[in-house]
Predicted model as a PDB file, atoms N, CA, C, CB and O in Angstrom, pLDDT in the B-factor column:
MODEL        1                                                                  
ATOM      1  N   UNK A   1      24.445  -7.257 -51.048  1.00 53.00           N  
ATOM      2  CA  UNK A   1      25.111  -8.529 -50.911  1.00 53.00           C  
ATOM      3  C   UNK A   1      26.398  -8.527 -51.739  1.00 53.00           C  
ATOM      4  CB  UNK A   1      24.179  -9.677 -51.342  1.00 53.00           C  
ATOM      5  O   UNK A   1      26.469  -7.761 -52.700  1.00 53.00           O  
ATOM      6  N   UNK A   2      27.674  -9.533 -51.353  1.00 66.00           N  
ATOM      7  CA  UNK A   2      28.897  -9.498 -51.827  1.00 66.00           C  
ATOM      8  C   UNK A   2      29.243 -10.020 -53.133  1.00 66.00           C  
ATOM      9  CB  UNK A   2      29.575 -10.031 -51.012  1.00 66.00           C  
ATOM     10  O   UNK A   2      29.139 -11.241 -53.023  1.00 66.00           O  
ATOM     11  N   UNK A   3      29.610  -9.722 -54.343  1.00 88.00           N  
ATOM     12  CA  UNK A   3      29.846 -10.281 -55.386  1.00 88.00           C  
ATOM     13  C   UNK A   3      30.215 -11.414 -55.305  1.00 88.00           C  
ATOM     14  CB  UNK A   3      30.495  -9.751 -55.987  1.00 88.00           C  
ATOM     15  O   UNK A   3      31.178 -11.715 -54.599  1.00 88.00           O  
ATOM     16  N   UNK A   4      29.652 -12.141 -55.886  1.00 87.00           N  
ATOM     17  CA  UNK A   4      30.393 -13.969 -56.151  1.00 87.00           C  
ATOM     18  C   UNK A   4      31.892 -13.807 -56.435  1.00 87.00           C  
ATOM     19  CB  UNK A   4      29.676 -14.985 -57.815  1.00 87.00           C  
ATOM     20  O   UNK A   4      32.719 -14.478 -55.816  1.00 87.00           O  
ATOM     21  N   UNK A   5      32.164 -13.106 -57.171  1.00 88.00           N  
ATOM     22  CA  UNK A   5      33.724 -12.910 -57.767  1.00 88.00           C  
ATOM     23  C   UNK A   5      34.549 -12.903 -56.780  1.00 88.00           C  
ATOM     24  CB  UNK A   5      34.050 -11.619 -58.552  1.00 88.00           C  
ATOM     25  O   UNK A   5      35.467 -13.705 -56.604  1.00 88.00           O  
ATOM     26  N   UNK A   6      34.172 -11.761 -55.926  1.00 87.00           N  
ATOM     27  CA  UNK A   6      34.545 -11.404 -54.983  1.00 87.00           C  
ATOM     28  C   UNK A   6      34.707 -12.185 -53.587  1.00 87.00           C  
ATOM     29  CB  UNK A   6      33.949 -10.566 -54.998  1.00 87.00           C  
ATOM     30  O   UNK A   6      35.386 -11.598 -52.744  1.00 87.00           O  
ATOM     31  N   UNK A   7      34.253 -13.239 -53.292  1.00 86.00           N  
ATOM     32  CA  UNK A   7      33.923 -13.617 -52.208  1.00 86.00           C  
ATOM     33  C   UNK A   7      34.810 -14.756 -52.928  1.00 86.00           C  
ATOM     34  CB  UNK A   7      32.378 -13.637 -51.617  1.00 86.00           C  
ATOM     35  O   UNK A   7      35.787 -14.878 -52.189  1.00 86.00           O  
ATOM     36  N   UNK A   8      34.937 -15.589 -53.935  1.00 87.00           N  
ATOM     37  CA  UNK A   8      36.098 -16.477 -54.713  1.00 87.00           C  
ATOM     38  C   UNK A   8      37.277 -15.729 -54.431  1.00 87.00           C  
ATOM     39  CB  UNK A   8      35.927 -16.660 -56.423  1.00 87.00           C  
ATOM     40  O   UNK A   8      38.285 -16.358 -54.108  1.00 87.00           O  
ATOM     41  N   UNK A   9      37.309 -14.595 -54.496  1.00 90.00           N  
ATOM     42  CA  UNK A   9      38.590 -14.685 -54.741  1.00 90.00           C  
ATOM     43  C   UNK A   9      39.044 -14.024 -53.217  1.00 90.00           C  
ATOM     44  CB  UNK A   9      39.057 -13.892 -56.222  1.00 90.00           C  
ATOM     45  O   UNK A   9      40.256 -13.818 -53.148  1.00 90.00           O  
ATOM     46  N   UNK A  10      38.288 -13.671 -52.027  1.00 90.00           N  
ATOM     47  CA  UNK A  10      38.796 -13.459 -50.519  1.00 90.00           C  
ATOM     48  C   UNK A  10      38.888 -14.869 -50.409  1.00 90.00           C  
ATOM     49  CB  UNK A  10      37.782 -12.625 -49.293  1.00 90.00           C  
ATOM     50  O   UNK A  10      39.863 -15.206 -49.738  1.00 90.00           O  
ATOM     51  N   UNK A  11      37.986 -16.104 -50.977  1.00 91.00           N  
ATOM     52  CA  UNK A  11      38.759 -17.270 -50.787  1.00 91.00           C  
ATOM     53  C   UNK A  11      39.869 -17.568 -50.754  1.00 91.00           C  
ATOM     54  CB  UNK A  11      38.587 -17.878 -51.317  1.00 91.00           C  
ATOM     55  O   UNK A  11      40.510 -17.795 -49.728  1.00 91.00           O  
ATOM     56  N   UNK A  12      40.400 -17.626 -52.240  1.00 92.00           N  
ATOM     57  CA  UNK A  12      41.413 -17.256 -52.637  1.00 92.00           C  
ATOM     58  C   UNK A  12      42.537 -17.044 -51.898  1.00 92.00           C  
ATOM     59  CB  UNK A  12      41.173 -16.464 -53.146  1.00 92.00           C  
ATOM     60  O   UNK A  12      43.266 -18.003 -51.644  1.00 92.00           O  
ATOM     61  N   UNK A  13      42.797 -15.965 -51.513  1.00 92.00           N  
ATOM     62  CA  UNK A  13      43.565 -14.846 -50.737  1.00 92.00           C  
ATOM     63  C   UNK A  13      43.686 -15.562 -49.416  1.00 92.00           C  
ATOM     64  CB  UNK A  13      42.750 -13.287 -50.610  1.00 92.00           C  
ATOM     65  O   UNK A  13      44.858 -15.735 -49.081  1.00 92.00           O  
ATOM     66  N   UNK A  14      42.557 -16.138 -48.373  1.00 93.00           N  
ATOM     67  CA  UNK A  14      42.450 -16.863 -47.356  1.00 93.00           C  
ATOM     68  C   UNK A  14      43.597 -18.163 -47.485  1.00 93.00           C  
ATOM     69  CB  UNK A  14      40.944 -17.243 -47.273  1.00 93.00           C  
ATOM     70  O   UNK A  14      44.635 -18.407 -46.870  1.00 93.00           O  
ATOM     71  N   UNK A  15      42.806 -18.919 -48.690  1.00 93.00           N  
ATOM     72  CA  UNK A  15      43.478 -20.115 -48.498  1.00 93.00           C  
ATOM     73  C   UNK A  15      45.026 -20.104 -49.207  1.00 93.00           C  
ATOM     74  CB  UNK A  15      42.529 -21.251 -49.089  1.00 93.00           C  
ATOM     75  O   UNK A  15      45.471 -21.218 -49.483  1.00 93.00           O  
ATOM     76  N   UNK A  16      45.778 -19.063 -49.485  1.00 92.00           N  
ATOM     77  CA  UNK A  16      46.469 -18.977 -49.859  1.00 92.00           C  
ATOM     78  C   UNK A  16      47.402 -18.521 -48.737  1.00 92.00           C  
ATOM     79  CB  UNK A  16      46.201 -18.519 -50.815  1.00 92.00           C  
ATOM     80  O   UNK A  16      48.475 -19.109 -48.597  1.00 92.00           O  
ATOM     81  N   UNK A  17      46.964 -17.211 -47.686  1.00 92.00           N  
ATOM     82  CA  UNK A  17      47.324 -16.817 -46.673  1.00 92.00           C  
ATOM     83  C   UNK A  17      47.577 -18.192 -45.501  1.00 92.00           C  
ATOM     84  CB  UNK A  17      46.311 -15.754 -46.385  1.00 92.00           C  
ATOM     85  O   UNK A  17      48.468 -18.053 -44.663  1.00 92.00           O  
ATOM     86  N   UNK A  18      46.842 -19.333 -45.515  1.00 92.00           N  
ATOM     87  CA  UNK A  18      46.781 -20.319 -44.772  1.00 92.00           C  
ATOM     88  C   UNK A  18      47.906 -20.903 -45.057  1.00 92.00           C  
ATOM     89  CB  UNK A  18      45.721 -21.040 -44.862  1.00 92.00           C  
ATOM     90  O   UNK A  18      48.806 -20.927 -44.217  1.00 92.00           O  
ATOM     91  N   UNK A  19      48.050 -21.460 -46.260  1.00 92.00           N  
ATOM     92  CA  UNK A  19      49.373 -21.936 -46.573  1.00 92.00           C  
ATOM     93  C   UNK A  19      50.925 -21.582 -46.391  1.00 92.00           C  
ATOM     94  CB  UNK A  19      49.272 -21.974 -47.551  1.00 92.00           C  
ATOM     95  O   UNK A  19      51.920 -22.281 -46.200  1.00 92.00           O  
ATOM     96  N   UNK A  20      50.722 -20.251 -46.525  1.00 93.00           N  
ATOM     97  CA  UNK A  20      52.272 -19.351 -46.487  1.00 93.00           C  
ATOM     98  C   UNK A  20      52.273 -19.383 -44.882  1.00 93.00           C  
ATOM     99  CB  UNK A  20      52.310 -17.374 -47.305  1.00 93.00           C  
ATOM    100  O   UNK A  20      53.388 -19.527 -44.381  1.00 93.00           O  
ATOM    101  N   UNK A  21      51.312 -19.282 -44.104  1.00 92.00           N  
ATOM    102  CA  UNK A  21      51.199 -19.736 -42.808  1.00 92.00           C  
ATOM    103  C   UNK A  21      51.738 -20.902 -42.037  1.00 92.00           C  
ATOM    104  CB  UNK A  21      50.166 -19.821 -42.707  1.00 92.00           C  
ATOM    105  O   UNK A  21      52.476 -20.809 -41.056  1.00 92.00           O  
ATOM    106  N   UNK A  22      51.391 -21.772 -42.463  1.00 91.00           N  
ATOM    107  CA  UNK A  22      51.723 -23.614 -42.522  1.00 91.00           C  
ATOM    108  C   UNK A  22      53.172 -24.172 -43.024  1.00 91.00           C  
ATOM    109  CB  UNK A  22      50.608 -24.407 -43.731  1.00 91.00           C  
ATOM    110  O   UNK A  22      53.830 -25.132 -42.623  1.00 91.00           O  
ATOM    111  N   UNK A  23      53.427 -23.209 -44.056  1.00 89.00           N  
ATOM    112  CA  UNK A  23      54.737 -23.432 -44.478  1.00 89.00           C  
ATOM    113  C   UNK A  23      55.849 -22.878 -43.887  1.00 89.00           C  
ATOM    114  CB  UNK A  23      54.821 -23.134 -45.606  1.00 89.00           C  
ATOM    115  O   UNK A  23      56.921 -23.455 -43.707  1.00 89.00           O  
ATOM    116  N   UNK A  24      55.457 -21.280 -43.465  1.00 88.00           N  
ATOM    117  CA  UNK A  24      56.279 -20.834 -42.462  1.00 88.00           C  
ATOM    118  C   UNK A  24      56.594 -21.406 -41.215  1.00 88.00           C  
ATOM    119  CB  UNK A  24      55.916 -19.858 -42.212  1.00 88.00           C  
ATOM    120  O   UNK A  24      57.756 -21.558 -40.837  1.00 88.00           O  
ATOM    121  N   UNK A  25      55.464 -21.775 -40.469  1.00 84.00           N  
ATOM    122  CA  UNK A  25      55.598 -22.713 -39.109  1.00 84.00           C  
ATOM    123  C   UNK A  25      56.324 -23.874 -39.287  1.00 84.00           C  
ATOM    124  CB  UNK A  25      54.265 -23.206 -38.547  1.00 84.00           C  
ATOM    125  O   UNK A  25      57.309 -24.004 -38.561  1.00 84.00           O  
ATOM    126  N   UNK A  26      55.995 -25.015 -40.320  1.00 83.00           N  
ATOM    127  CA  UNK A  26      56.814 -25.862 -40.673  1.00 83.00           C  
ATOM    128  C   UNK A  26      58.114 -25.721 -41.060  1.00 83.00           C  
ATOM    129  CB  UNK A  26      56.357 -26.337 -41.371  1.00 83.00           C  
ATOM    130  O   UNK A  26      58.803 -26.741 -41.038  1.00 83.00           O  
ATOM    131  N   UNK A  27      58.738 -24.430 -41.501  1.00 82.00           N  
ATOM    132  CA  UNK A  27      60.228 -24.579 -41.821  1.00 82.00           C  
ATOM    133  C   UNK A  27      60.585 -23.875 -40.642  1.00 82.00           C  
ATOM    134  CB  UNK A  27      60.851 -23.954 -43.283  1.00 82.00           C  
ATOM    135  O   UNK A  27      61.732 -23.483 -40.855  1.00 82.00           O  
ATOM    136  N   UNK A  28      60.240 -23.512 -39.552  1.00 77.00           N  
ATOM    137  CA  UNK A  28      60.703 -23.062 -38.533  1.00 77.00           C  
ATOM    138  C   UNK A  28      60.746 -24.316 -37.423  1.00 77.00           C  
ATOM    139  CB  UNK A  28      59.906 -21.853 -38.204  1.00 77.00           C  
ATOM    140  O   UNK A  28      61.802 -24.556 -36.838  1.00 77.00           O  
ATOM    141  N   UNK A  29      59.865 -24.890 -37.236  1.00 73.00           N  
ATOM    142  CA  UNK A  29      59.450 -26.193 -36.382  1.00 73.00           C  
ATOM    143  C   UNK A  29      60.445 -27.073 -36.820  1.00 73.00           C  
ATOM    144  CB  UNK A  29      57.905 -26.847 -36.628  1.00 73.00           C  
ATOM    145  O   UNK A  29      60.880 -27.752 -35.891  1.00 73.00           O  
ATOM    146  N   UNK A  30      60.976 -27.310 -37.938  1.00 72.00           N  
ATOM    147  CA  UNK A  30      62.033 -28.365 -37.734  1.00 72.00           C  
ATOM    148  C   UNK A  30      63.101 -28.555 -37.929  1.00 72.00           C  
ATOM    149  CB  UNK A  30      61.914 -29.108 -38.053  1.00 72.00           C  
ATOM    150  O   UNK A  30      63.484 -29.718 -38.059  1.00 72.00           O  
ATOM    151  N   UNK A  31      64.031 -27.430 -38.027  1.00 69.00           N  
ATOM    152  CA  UNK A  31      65.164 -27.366 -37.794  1.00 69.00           C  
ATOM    153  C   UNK A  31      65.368 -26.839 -35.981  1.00 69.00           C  
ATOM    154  CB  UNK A  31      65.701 -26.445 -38.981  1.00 69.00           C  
ATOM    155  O   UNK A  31      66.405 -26.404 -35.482  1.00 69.00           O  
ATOM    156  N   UNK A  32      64.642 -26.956 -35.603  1.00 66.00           N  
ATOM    157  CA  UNK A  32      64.513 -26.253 -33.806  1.00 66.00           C  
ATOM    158  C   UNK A  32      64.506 -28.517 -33.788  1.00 66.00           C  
ATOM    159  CB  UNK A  32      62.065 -24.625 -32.968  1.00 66.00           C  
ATOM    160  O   UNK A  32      65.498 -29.100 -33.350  1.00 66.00           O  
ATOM    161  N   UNK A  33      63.474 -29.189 -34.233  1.00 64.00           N  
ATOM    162  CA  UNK A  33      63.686 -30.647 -33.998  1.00 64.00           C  
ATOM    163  C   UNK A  33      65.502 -30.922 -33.886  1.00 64.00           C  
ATOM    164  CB  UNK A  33      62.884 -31.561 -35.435  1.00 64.00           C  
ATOM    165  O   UNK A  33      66.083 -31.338 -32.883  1.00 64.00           O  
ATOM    166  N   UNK A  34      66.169 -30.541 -35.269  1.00 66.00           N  
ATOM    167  CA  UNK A  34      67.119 -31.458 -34.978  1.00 66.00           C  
ATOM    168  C   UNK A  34      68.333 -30.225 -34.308  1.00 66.00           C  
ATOM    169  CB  UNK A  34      67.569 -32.480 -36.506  1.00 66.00           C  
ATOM    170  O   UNK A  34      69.542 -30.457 -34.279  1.00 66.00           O  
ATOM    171  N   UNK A  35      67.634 -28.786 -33.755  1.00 70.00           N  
ATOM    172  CA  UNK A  35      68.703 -28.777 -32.849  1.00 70.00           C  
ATOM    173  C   UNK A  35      67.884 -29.171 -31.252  1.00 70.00           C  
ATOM    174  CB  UNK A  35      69.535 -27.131 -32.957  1.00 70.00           C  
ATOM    175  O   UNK A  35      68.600 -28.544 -30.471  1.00 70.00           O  
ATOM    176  N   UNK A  36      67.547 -29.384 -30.987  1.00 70.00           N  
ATOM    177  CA  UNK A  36      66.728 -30.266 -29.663  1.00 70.00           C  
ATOM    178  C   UNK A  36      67.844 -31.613 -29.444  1.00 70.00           C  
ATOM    179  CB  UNK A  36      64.732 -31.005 -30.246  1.00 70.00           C  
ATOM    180  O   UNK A  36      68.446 -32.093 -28.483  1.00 70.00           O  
ATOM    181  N   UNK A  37      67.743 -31.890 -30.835  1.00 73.00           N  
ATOM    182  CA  UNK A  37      68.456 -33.762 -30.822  1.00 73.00           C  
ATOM    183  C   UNK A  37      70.220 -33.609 -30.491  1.00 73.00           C  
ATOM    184  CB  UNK A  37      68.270 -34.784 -32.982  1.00 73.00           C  
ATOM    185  O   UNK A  37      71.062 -34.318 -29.940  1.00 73.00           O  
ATOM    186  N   UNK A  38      70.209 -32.289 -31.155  1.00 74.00           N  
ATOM    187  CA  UNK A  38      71.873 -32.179 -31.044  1.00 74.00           C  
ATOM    188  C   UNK A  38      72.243 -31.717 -29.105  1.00 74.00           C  
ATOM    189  CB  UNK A  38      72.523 -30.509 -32.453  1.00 74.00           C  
ATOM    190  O   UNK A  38      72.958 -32.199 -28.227  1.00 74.00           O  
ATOM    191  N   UNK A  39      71.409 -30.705 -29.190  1.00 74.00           N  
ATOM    192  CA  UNK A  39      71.379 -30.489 -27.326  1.00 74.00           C  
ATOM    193  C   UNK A  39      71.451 -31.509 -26.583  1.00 74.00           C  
ATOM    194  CB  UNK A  39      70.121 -29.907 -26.677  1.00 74.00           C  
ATOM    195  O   UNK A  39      72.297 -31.557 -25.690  1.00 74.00           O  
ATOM    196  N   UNK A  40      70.613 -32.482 -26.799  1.00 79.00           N  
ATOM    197  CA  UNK A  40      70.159 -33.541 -26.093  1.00 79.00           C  
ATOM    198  C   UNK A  40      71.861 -34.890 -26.145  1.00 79.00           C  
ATOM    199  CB  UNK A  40      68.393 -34.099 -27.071  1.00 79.00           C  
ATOM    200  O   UNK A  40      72.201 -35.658 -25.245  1.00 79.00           O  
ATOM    201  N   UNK A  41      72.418 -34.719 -27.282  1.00 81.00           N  
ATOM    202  CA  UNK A  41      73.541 -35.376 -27.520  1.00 81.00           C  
ATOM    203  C   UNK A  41      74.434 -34.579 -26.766  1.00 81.00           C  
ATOM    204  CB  UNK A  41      73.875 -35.561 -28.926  1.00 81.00           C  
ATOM    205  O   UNK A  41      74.827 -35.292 -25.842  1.00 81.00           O  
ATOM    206  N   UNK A  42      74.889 -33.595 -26.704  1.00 80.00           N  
ATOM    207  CA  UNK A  42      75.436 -32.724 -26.073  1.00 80.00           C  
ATOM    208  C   UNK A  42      75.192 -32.956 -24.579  1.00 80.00           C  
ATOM    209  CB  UNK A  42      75.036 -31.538 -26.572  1.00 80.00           C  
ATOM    210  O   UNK A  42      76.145 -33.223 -23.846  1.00 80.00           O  
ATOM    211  N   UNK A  43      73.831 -32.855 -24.063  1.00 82.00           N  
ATOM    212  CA  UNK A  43      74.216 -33.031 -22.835  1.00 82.00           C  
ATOM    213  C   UNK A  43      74.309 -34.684 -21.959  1.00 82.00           C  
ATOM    214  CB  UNK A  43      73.292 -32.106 -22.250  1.00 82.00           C  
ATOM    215  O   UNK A  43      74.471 -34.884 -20.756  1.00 82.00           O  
ATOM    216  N   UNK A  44      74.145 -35.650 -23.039  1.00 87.00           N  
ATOM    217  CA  UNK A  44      74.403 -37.167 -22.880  1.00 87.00           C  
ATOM    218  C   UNK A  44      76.029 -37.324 -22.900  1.00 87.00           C  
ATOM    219  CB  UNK A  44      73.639 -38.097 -24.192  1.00 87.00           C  
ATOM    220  O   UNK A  44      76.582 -38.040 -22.065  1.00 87.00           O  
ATOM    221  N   UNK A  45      76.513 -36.859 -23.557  1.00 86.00           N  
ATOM    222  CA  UNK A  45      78.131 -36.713 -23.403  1.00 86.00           C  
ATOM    223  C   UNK A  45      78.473 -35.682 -22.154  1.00 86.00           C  
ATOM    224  CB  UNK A  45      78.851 -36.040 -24.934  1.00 86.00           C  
ATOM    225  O   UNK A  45      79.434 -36.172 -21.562  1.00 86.00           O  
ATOM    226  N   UNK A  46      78.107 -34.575 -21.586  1.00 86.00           N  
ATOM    227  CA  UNK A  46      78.980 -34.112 -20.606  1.00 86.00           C  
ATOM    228  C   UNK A  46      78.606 -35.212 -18.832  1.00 86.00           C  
ATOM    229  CB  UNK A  46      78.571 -32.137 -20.549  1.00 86.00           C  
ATOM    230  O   UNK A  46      79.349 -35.354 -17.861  1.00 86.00           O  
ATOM    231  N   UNK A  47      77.094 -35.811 -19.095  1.00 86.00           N  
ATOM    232  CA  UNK A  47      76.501 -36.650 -18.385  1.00 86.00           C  
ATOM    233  C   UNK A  47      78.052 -37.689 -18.192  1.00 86.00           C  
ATOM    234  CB  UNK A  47      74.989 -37.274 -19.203  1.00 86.00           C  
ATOM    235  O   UNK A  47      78.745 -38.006 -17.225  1.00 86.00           O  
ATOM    236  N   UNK A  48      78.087 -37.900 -19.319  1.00 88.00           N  
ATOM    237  CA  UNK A  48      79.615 -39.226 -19.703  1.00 88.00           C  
ATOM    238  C   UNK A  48      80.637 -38.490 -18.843  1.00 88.00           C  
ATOM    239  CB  UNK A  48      80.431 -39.382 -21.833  1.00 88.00           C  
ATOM    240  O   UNK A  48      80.821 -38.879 -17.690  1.00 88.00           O  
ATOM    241  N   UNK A  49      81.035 -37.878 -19.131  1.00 86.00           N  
ATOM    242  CA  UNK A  49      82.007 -37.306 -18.792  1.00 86.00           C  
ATOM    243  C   UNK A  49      82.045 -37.387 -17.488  1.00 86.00           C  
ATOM    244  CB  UNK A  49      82.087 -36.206 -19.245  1.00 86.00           C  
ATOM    245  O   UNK A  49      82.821 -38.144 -16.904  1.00 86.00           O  
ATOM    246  N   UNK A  50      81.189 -36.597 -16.884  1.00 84.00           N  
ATOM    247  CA  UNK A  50      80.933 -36.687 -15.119  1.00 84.00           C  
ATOM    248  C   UNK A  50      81.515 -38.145 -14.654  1.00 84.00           C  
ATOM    249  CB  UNK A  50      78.998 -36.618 -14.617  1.00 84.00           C  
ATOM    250  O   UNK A  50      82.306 -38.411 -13.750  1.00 84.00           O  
ATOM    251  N   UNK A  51      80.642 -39.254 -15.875  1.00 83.00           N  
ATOM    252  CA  UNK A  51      80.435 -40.509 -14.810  1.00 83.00           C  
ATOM    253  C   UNK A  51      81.915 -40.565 -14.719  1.00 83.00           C  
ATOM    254  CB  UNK A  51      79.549 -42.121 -15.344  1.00 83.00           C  
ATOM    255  O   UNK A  51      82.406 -40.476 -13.594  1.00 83.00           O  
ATOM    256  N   UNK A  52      82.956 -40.746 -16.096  1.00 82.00           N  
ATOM    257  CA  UNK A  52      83.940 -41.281 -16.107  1.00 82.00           C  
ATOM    258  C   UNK A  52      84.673 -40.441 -15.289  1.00 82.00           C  
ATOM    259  CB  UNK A  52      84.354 -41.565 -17.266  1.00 82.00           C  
ATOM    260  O   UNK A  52      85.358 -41.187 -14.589  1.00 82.00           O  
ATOM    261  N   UNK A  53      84.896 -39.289 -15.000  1.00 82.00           N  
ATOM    262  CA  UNK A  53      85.575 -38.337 -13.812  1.00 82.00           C  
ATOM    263  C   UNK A  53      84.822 -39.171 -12.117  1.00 82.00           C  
ATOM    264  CB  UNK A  53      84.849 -36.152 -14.141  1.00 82.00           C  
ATOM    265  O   UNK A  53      85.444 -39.269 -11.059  1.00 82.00           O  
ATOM    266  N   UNK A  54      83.850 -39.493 -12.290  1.00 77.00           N  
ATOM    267  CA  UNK A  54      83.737 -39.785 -10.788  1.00 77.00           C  
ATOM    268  C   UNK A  54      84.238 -41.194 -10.879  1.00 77.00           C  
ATOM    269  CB  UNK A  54      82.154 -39.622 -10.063  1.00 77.00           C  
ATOM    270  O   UNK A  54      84.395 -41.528  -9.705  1.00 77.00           O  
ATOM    271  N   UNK A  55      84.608 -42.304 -11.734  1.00 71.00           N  
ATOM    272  CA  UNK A  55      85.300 -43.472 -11.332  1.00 71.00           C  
ATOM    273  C   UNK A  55      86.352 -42.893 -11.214  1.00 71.00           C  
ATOM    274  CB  UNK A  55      85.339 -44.648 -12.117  1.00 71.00           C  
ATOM    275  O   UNK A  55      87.358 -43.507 -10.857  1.00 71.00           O  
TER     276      UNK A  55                                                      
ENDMDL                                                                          
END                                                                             
């Protein structure tokens, strides 16, 4: 059977691995948010544009 020590500290290592996980996804996930918002502005203005070219 696995040492107590041992099995604390693959805890350890787990929940530590989880985090650097979570944190990575999160600083990737939201700067992709505010370029989504900027695209989305971007293509609300060439939308403009059209209308005011077709009056």
């Amino acid at each position: 059977m696995m040492n107590r020590e041992l099995l604390i500290n693959i805890r350890r290592w787990m929940t530590a691995a989880a985090i650097v996980v979570t944190a990575t996804l999160a600083f990737a996930l939201v700067p992709g948010c505010n370029t989504m918002e900027g695209a989305g502005k971007d293509v609300e203005a060439a939308g403009e544009s059209i209308q005011d070219a077709a009056d």
